[in-house]
N, C-alpha and C positions, 0 to 999 in steps of 0.2 A: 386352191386345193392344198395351202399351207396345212401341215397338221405340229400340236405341237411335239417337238422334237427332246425335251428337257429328259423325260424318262427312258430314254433312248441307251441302251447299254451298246456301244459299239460305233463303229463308224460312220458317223451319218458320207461325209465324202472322204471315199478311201484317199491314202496317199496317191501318187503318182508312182512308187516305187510297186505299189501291193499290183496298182493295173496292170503295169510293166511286168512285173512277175508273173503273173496270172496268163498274161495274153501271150507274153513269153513262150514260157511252158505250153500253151495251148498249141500256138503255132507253129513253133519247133518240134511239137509231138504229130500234127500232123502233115507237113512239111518229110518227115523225116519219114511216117508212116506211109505216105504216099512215093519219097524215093524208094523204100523198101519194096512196095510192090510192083513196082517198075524194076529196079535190078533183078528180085525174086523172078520174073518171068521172063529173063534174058533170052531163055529160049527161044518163043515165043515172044518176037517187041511189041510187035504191035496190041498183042492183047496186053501187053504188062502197061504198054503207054497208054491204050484204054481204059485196065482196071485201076491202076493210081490216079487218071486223073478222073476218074468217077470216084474214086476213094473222096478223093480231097476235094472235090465240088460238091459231095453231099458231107464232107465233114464240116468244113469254111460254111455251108448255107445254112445246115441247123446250129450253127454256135453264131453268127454273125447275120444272120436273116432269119430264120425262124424263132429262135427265142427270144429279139426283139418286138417281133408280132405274137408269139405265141404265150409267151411265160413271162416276161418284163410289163406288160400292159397291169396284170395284177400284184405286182410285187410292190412291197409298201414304199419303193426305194422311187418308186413313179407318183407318190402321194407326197414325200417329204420334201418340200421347198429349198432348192440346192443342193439335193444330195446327188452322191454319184456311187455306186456301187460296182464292185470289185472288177469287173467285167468291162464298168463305162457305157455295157448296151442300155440302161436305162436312159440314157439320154440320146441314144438313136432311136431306139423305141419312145422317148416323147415327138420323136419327128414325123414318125410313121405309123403311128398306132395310137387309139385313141384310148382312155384309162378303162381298166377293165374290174368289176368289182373284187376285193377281195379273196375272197373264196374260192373265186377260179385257179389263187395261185397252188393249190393241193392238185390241182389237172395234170401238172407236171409230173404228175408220178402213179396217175391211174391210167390202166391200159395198156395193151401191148405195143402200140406205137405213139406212145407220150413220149414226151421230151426226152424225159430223164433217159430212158433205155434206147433214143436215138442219141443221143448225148453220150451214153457206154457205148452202144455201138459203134461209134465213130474212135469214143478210144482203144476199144479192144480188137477191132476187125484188123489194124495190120498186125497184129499179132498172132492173130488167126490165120490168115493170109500168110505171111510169110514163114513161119513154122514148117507147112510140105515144100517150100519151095527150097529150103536148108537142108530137108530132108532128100529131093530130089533131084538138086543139085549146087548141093556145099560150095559157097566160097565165104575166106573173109571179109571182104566188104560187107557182104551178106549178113553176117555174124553180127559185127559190129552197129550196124542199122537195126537188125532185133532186138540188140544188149542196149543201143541207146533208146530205144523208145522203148523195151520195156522199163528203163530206169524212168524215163519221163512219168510212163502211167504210176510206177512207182513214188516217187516226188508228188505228183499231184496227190495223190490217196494221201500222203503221210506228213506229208511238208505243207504241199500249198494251202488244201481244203481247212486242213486242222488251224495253222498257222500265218497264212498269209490272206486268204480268204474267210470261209466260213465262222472260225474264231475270233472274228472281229466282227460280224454282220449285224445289224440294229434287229433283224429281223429274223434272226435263227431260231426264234421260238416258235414261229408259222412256218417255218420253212420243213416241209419232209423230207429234204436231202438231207438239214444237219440232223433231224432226226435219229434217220437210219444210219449214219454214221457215229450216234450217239457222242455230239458235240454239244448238244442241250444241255 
């Protein structure tokens, strides 16, 4: 399934530092989004240790299990012989997925429960979440776990996507993320 690789504008295998940044940010966003809803619901522990860790088993499985199987199987980064893409799940998704054509990779962004808008949900929900919880009962710890992870989702939009991911992809000219983020 070598394809070749010469006209390739971009990283055929990201650095090690670009993964590291990438998965970084991802985890420390949800990590952090997940402590938030947990302290957010002090009140109430049991439901707070409920809703963070259903936060973070449905944030960690669609970015580290679902778009291995769902969205990686057609991305062109699963076609090109040694490549590794910014994420790295292209090559867990060659272990557990089998190659998907093409075309399918545009599914990522059609429909109300595609990827992509599980992918935003995941990073916008403790934000959502913890807001009435600041509002209903303010502290700063509290504070400071909204002010970090909204900086996080911040950084990814502005830093990572642009600059450490999607600005270097062999593959941003099919891709509808960089699209709509107008990185084309």
């Amino acid at each position: 399934m070598a394809h070749d690789t010469s006209s390739l504008k971009g990283y055929k295998r990201y650095p090690l530092t670009n993964i590291a940044v990438y998965n970084g940010v991802t985890l420390a966003h949800y990590g952090l989004g997940g402590a938030g809803i947990i302290v957010g619901d002090a009140r109430w522990p049991l439901l707070g240790w409920v809703a963070g860790l259903v936060y973070l088993v449905f944030a960690l499985a669609q970015m580290y299990v679902v778009m291995p199987l769902v969205v990686c199987p057609s991305c062109a980064y699963r076609r090109i012989e040694g490549a590794r893409c910014v994420s790295a799940m292209n090559l867990v998704s060659a272990r557990i997925a089998p190659v998907a054509p093409p075309e399918d990779f545009a599914l990522r962004a059609r429909g109300a429960l595609c990827h992509n808008n599980l992918y935003m949900a995941s990073l916008i929900a403790p934000l959502v979440i913890i807001v009435p919880a600041l509002v209903i009962a303010f502290s700063w710890p509290l504070l400071a776990i909204f002010l970090a992870v909204a900086a996080l989702f911040a950084v990814r939009l502005f830093v990572v996507f642009p600059r450490v991911a999607c600005g270097h992809c062999a593959t941003k000219g099919r891709c509808p993320n960089a699209k709509a983020m107008g990185i084309v």
